[in-house]
C-alpha positions in Angstrom: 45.0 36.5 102.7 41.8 35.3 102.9 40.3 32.0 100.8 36.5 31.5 100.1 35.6 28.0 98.4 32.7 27.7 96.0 31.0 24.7 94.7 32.7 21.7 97.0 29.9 20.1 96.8 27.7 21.0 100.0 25.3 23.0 98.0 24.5 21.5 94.1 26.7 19.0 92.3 30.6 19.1 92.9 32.2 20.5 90.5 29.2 21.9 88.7 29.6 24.6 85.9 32.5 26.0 87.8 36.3 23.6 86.2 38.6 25.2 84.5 37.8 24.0 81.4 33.9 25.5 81.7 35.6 29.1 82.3 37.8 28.2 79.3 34.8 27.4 77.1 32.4 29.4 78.3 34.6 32.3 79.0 32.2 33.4 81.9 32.7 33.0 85.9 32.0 30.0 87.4 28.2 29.2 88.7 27.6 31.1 92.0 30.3 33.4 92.8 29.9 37.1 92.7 33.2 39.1 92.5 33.7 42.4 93.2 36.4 44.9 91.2 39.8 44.3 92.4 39.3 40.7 93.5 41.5 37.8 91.9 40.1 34.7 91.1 41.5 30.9 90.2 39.4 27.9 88.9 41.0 24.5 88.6 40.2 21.4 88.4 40.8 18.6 91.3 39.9 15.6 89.9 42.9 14.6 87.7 40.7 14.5 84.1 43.4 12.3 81.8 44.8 14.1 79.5 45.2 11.3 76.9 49.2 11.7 76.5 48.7 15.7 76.2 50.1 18.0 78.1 49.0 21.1 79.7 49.7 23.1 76.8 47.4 20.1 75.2 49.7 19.3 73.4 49.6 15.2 71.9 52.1 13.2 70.4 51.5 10.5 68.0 54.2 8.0 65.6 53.9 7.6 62.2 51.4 5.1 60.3 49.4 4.8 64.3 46.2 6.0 65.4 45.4 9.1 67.8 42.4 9.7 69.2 42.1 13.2 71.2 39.2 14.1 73.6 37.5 17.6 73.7 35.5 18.5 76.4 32.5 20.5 76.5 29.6 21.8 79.2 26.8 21.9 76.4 25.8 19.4 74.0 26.0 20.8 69.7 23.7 20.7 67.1 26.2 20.5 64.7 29.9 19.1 65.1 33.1 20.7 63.4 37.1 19.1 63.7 39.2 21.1 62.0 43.1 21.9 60.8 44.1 25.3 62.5 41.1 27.7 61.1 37.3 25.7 60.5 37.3 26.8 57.0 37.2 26.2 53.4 39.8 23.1 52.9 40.4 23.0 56.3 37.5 21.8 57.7 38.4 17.7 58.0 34.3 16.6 59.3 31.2 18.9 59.9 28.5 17.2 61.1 25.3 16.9 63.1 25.5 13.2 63.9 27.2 11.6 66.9 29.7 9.6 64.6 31.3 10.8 61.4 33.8 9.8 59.3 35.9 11.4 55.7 38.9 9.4 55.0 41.3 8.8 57.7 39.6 11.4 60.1 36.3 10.6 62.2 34.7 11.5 65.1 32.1 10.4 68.1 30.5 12.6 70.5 28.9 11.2 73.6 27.4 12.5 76.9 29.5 11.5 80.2 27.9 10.5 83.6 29.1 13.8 85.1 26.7 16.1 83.0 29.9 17.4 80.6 29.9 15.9 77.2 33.3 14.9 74.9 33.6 15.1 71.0 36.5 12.3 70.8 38.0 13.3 67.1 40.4 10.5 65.7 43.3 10.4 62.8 44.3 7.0 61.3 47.5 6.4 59.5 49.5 9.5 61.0 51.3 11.1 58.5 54.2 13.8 59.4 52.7 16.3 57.3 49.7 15.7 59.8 51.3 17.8 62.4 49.7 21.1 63.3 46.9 23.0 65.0 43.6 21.5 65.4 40.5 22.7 67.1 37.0 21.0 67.7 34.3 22.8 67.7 29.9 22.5 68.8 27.7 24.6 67.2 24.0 25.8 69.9 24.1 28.6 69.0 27.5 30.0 68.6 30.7 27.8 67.8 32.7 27.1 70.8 36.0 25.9 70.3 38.7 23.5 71.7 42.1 23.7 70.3 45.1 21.4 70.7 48.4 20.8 68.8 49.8 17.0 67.2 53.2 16.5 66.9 53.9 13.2 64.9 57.1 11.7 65.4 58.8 9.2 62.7 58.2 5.8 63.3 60.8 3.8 64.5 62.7 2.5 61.3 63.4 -1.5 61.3 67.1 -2.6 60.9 67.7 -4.6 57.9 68.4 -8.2 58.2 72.6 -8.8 57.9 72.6 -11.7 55.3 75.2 -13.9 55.0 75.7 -15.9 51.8 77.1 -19.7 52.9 77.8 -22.3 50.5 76.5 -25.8 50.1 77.6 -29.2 48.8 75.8 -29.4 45.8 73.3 -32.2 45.9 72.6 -34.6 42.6 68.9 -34.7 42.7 67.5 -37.2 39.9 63.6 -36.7 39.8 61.3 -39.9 39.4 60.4 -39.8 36.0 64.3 -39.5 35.2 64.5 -42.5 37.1 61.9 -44.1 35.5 63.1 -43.8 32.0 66.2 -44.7 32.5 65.4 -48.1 34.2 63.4 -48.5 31.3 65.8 -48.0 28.9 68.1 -50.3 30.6 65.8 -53.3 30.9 65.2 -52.7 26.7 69.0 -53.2 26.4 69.2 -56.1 28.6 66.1 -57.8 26.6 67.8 -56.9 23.2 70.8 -58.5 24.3 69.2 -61.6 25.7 67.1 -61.8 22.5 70.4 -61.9 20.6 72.0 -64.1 23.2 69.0 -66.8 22.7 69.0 -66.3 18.6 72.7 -67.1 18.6 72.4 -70.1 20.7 69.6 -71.6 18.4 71.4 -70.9 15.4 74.4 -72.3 16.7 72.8 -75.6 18.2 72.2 -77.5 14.7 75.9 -76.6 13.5 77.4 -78.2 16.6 75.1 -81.2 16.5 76.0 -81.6 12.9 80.2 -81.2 13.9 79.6 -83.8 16.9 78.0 -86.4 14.7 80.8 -85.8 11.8 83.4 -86.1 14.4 81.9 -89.0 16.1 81.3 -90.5 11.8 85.6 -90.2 11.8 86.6 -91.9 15.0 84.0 -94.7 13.9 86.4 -95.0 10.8 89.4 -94.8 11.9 89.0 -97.7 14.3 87.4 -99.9 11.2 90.8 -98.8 9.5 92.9 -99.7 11.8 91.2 -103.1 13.0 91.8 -104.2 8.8 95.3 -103.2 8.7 96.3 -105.4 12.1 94.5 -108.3 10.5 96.7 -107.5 6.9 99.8 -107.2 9.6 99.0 -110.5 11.4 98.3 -112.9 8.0 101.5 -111.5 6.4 103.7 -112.0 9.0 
């Protein structure tokens, strides 16, 4: 079998008009060869484009409540921009636009040129949602709508365990607040100034009374000696 190689770079730009991807889009042979009926042909790519977590089926995953962004590749730049759900019609067009940045909701896109002449319409979907999953396709409009299609599969996001709670018991803890505090040291120092008040009355009442029964008392044992000093001088002249 016999192999001819086209476009390797020693005549043009490597890789020029000629990937996979440009006979996918463009659905046309690649730039400079000439076939003739019968022949079998095979484009690839051989500079390992990422795939940004799709497959070869382009297929992309993405979690609930994340973020996806998807690259679409195209050889021409669009006037006007198109991401859509499975068919770009009606409902199911998400963003139509001619400007390099869009955004309705939780769907947006950019569009930029890259350094190797191609150019990529990056469409984005915030806050995945399982009912997200499906068929999508981007598309450039000069002239003609070419399409790129790839399928989301959103996966449930990973659920948090609850926390095992434990109830414990305390010691219950007597917790008097300030003002508590406050009022009752107040009311104590009232009682204690009552009952001094009363102590101090009591005593002043009572001073005058015992002044009065030490004087009388003293008055009596001032008599009794005068008594008794009479009756030994009666005893002493009778005798």
């Amino acid at each position: 079998m016999q192999l001819f190689v086209f476009n390797d770079g020693s005549r043009g730009k490597l890789n020029h008009q000629c990937r996979a991807d440009f006979v996918k889009v463009q659905q046309k042979l690649p730039t400079g060869i000439k076939i003739n009926p019968g022949d079998r042909c095979c484009s690839f790519d051989g500079d390992a484009d990422p795939l940004q977590d799709g497959d070869a089926q382009r297929r992309f995953r993405g979690k609930e409540g994340e973020k996806i962004t998807v690259g679409c590749k195209f050889y021409f730049s669009g006037i006007k921009m198109f991401f859509c759900k499975e068919i770009c019609e009606g409902e199911n067009i998400l963003i139509e636009t001619s400007e390099d940045t869009a955004q309705k909701g939780r769907y947006s896109t950019r569009f930029k040129a890259l350094d190797t002449g191609t150019f990529v319409l990056n469409v984005s979907i915030n806050e995945l949602k399982r009912a997200d999953a499906g068929r999508y396709r981007c598309g450039l409009d000069n002239p003609g709508v070419r399409f790129d299609d790839f399928d989301l599969i959103v996966t449930e996001a990973p659920k948090t365990p609850e926390p095992n709670w434990t109830l414990k018991t305390f010691p219950s803890t007597s917790v008097t607040s300030p003002s508590v505090t406050t009022a009752e040291t107040m009311k104590e120092g009232q009682q204690l100034y009552l009952i001094l008040s009363n102590v101090v009355k009591i005593v002043l009442l009572a001073t005058p009374l015992v002044i009065f029964c030490w004087k009388r008392r003293t008055m009596k044992s001032k008599d009794s000696a005068v008594e008794t000093e009479y009756a030994d001088e009666i005893f002493t002249i009778y005798s």
